[in-house]
N, C-alpha and C positions, 0 to 999 in steps of 0.2 A: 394774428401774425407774430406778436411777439412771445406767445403759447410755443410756437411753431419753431424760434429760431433758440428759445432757450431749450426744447428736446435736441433739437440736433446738435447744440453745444453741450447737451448732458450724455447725447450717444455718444459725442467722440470724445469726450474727457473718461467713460466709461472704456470705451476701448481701449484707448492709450492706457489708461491704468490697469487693466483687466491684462495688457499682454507687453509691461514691466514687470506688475506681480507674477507673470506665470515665464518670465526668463531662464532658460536652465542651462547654467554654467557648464554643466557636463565635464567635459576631461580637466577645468582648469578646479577639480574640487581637488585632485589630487598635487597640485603647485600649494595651493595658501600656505600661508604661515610660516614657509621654509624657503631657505636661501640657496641657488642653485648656481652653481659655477662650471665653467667649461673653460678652456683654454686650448689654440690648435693654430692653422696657419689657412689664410684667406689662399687661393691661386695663384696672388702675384707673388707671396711670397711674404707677405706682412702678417706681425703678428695679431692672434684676434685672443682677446683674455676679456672674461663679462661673467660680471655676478649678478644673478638677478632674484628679486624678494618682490613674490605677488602678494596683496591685500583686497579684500571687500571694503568697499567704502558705499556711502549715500543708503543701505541698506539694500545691500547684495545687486545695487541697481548697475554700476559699475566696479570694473575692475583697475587697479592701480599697481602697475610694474615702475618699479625703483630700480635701475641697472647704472653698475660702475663699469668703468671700463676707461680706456684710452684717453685721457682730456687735454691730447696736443697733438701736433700731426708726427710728431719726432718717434712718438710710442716710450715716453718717458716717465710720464705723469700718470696715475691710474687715482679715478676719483668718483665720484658723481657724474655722470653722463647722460641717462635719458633720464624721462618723465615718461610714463604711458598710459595712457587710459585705453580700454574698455570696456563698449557700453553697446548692445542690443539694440539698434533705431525699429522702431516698429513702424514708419512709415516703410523703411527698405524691406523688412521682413529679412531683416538679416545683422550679424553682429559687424561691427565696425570697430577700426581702431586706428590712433594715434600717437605718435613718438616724438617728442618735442627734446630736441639733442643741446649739449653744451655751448654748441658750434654756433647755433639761434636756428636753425635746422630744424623742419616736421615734415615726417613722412604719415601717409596715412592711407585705409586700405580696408580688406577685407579678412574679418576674423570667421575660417571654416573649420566646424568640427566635427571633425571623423572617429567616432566608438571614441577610445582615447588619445587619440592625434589629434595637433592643433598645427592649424595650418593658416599663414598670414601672406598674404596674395597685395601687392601694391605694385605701383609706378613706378621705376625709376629711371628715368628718362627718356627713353624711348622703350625700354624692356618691361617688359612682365616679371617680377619677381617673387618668388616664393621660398617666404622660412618657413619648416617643419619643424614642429615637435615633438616627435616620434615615439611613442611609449614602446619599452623596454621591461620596464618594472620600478614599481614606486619609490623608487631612490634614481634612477636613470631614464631621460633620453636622449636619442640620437638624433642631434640638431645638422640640417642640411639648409642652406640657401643656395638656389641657381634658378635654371629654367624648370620651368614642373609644369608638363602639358598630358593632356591625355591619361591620368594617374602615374606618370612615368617621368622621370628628370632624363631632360634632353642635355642637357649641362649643369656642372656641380661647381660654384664656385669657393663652399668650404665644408666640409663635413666633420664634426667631432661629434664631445660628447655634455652632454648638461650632468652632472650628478647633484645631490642632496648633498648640503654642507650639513652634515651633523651637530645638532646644537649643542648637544655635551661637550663636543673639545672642547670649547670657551671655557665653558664653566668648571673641566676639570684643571687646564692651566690655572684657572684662578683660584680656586679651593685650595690648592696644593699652596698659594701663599698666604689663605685667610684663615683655613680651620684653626680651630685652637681660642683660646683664650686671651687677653691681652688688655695691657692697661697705656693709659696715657694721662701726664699732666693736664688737667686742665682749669684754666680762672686760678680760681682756691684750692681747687678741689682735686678728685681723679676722676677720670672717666676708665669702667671698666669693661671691655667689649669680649661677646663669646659666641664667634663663629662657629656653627655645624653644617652638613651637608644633608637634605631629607626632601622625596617629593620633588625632585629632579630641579629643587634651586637652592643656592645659599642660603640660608637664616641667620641674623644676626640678632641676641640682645643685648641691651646697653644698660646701665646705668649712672648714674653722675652724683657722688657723696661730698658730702663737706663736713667735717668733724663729726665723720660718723652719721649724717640724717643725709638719706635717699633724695634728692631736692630732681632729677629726672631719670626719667624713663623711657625708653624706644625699642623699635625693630625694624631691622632691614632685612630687605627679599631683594635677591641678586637671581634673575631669570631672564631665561631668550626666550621671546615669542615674536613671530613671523621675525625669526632669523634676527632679530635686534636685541639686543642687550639691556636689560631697565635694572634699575634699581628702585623699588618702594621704598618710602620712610614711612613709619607711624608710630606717633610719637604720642604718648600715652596722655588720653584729653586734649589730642589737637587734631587738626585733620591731614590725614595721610596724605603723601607728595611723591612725584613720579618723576622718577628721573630719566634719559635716553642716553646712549652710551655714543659722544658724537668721534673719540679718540680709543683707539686701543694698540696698546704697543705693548714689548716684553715686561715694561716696567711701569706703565702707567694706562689707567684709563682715567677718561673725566667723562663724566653725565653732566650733561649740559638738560635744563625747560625752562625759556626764557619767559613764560608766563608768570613765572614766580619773580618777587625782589631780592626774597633774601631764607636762603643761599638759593642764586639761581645757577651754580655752576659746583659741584664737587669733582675735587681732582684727588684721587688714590695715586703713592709713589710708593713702590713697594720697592724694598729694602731685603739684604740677609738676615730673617728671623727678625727685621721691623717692617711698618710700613706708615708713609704720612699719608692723613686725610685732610686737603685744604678745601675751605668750604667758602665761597667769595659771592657776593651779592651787594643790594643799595639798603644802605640801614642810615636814618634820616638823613637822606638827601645824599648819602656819603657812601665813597663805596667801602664796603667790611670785606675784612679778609681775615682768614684766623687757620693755623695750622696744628692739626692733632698729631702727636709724635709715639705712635704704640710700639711700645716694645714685649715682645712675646713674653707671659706670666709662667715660670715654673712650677710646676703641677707635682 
């Protein structure tokens, strides 16, 4: 008997795992790792503005949408907005998903994909609601929510357009105030720093002298991947650290990874032909803050 009841817990653990491994994400291969933005006007006449950046998570078993957008009823505020997963249920034999909103707000529903359309079917109230995702071409779709019966929309209550945010802009604003060479006071000593652009991210390398002896060594890699902004350290004989880009403005970004103590927070202030790097974290028990002051080196 108990022959009998560990097979049939080994057929259905075989199954369920047999038809996670064979999930096929199909149209959303062409979303990952890029950030996609649309802006336009709902029916009533409210604005609708939403940046959205898909990811694989759990190993390809789920999907994770990060969408900004609207985070007050005024349409004032533009920040953080949904959460969404998903995720293939193999009891339904079908894709499902969820949106958990600023507001404390989850809608959830039915993920259908057509060739390269993606289509999200839920409740919302007494209605049937359907978002498309409409493929165009690998930089563009045409997002529609309303009634969608019969293959055919019975009512549209907004239609724009999603495009690809191009990762380069970021990174060419910023180059344009990194490239080059540059030095800074630092301790005793000087820190000397020499930005280049190659391989579609910033490279930086560094050094730190004191009367003439090399006492450190480093490099930073300034890159957007799935639409976000990092910066790597690695710091010669130690181990490399990763930073997220949580601020970006015309004159400042900071990289924030609160897993670290110290620095768990770099803030760049860039300047005409200077820029400050403040690097802030807990250094025993206390919190450290230290600011580098570079000013561009004549060549």
């Amino acid at each position: 008997m108990k022959r009998l009841i560990y097979s049939a817990f080994f057929v259905l653990f075989l199954h369920t795992f047999l038809s996670a491994q064979s999930t096929d994400w199909g149209a959303f291969h062409n979303l990952m790792d890029k950030t996609w933005e649309a802006e336009g006007k709902w029916g009533n006449g409210s604005k609708f503005k939403q940046e959205v950046q898909f990811s694989f998570d759990l190993n390809q078993q789920i999907i994770v949408a990060e969408s900004k957008g609207f985070t007050d009823q005024a349409q004032t505020q533009f920040g953080n907005r949904n959460h969404g997963i998903r995720k293939y249920d193999p009891k339904q034999e079908k894709f499902v998903f969820w949106e958990f909103d600023v507001f404390g707000g989850v809608t959830q529903g039915e993920v259908i994909l057509e060739d390269k359309n993606i289509i999200y079917q839920y409740q919302y109230g007494t209605t049937m609601v359907t978002d498309m995702w409409q493929f165009v071409n690998d930089s563009t779709y045409q997002f529609i929510v309303g009634n969608y019966e019969d293959g055919s929309w019975k009512q549209k209550y907004l239609e724009t357009t999603f495009q690809e945010k191009k990762k380069d802009s970021l990174l060419n604003l910023i180059k344009d105030k990194l490239l080059g060479t540059w030095t800074s006071k630092a301790w005793d000593g000087t820190l000397e720093e020499n930005w280049t652009y190659k391989n579609d991210r910033i490279e930086q390398t560094a050094i730190y002298q004191e009367n003439g002896a090399i006492l450190y060594e480093a490099q930073n890699f300034m890159e957007v991947k799935g639409g976000t902004l990092l910066i790597s350290t690695v710091i010669k004989d130690g181990t490399p650290k990763i930073f997220r880009a949580t601020t970006i403005s015309a004159d400042t970004i900071i990289f924030e990874n609160k897993d670290y103590k110290n620095p768990s927070k770099v803030t760049y202030f860039f300047l005409a032909n200077a820029f400050h790097r403040t690097i802030e974290g807990i250094e025993n028990g206390a919190k450290s803050t230290y600011t580098f002051k570079f000013n561009k080196k004549d060549n």
